[in-house]
N, C-alpha and C positions, 0 to 999 in steps of 0.2 A: 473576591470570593469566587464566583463565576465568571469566566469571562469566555468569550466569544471569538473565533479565531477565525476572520475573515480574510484570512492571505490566498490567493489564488497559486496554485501547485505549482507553477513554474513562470515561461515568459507565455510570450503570444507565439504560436507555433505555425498555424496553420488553418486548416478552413473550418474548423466546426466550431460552435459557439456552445461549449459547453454552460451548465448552472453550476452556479457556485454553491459548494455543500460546506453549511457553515457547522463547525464541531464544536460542541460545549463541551466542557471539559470544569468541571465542581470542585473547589478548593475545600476538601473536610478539615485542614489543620486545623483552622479557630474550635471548630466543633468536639471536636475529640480533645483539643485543651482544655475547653468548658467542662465536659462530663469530665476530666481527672481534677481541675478544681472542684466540683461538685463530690466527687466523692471524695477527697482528700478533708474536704470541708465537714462531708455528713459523720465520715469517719473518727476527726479529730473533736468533734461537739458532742456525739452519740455519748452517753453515760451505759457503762455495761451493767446490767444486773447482778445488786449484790447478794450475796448469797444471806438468808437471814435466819440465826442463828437465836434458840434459846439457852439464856445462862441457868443451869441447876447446878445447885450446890449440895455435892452428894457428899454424906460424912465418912469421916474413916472406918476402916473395919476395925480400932480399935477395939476390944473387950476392953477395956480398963477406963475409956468413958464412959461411965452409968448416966448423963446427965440428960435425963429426959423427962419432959414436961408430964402433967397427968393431963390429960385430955378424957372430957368424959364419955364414952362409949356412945352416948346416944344424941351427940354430934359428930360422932365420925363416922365417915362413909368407905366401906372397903369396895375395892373395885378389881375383881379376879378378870385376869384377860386369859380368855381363852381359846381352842381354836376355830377352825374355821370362822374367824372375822367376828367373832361372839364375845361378850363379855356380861360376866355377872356383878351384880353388886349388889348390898344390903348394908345397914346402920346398923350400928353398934355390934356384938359379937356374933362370931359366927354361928352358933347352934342354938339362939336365941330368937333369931329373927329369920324369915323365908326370903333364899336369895332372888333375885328377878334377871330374869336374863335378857339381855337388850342387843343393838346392834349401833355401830358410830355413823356418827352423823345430827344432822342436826332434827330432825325426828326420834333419834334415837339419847344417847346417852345425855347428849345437851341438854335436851328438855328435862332429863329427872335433875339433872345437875343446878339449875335454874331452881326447880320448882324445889325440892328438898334445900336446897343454901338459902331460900327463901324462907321457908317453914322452920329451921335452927334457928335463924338470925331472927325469928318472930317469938321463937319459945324461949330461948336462952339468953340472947341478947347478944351474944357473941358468934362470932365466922366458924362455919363447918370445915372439918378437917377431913380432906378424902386421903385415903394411902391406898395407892395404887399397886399390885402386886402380880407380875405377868408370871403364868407358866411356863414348861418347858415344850408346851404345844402354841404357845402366842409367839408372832412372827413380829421383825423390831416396828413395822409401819403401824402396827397395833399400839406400841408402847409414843410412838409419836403422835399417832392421831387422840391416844387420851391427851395426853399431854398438850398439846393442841388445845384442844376441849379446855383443857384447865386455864390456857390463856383466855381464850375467847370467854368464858362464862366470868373470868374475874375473879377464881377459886385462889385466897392470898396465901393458904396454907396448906402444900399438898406432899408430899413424899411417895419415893418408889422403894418398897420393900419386898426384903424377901416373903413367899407364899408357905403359907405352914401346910403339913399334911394332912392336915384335918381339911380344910379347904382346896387341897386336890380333891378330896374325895366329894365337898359338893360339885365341883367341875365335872368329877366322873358320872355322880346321879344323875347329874341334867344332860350327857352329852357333848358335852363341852369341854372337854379333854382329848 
């Protein structure tokens, strides 16, 4: 690895009696072969992150399937996204009940979502249905962050639909458009 080179520069010449200057001189091969197994190693073990992906199963735009369940009004919860990072929601129909407007996160939409799929599942006995309904002022990290939401709270039965224009117009009342 190191070695020491203790050869004197020539023969014996003459009168002065020089000192011998011994030169080191550091062998890096072994070292630099170490670091490319060590990274060949970290490289070939490392697992890259995978990207993780939700399955929704969106229906066709048939008109000619009618085949849709009745779900009673006052287990569902609609969810208008709208903009600036805003989103309203309210149970059962639109001009019936006062919309609340909240923000994502887990202070914000989590908590009603909890607290309301709790309060169904205690009156009716059955799982709340939210349908989630973006505008054309909600940006797509909005429509992911609900959706989002809908994993994490455990919501089994949710849909993304189109927004009617009676419910632009509560987005417009509030600002939220």
């Amino acid at each position: 690895m190191a070695e020491l080179d203790t050869s004197s520069g020539g023969g014996k010449k003459g009168g002065k009696v020089r000192s011998k200057k011994a030169s080191t001189r550091v062998d890096l091969t072994a070292m630099v072969d170490l670091a490319f197994l060590l990274i060949t190693f970290f490289m070939l073990t490392t697992t890259l992150s995978k990207p993780k992906a939700m399955d929704v199963a969106m229906p066709d735009k048939d008109e000619n399937t009618k085949e849709q369940l009745p779900v009673a009004a006052s287990r569902s919860m609609t969810i208008l996204l709208g903009s600036n990072n805003k989103l309203e929601w309210f149970i059962g129909e639109p001009g019936k009940s006062q919309p609340t407007t909240e923000g994502y996160g887990k202070e914000g939409i989590r908590k009603t979502l909890i607290e309301k799929g709790k309060e169904v599942q205690a009156s009716f006995g059955n799982y709340m249905v939210v349908l989630i309904k973006p505008s054309d002022k909600s940006n797509y990290k909005n429509l992911v962050d609900v959706l989002d939401e809908m994993k994490i709270t455990n919501i089994q039965s949710f849909a993304i639909v189109d927004i009617l224009p009676s419910e632009i117009e509560l987005l417009k009342r509030d600002g939220n458009y």
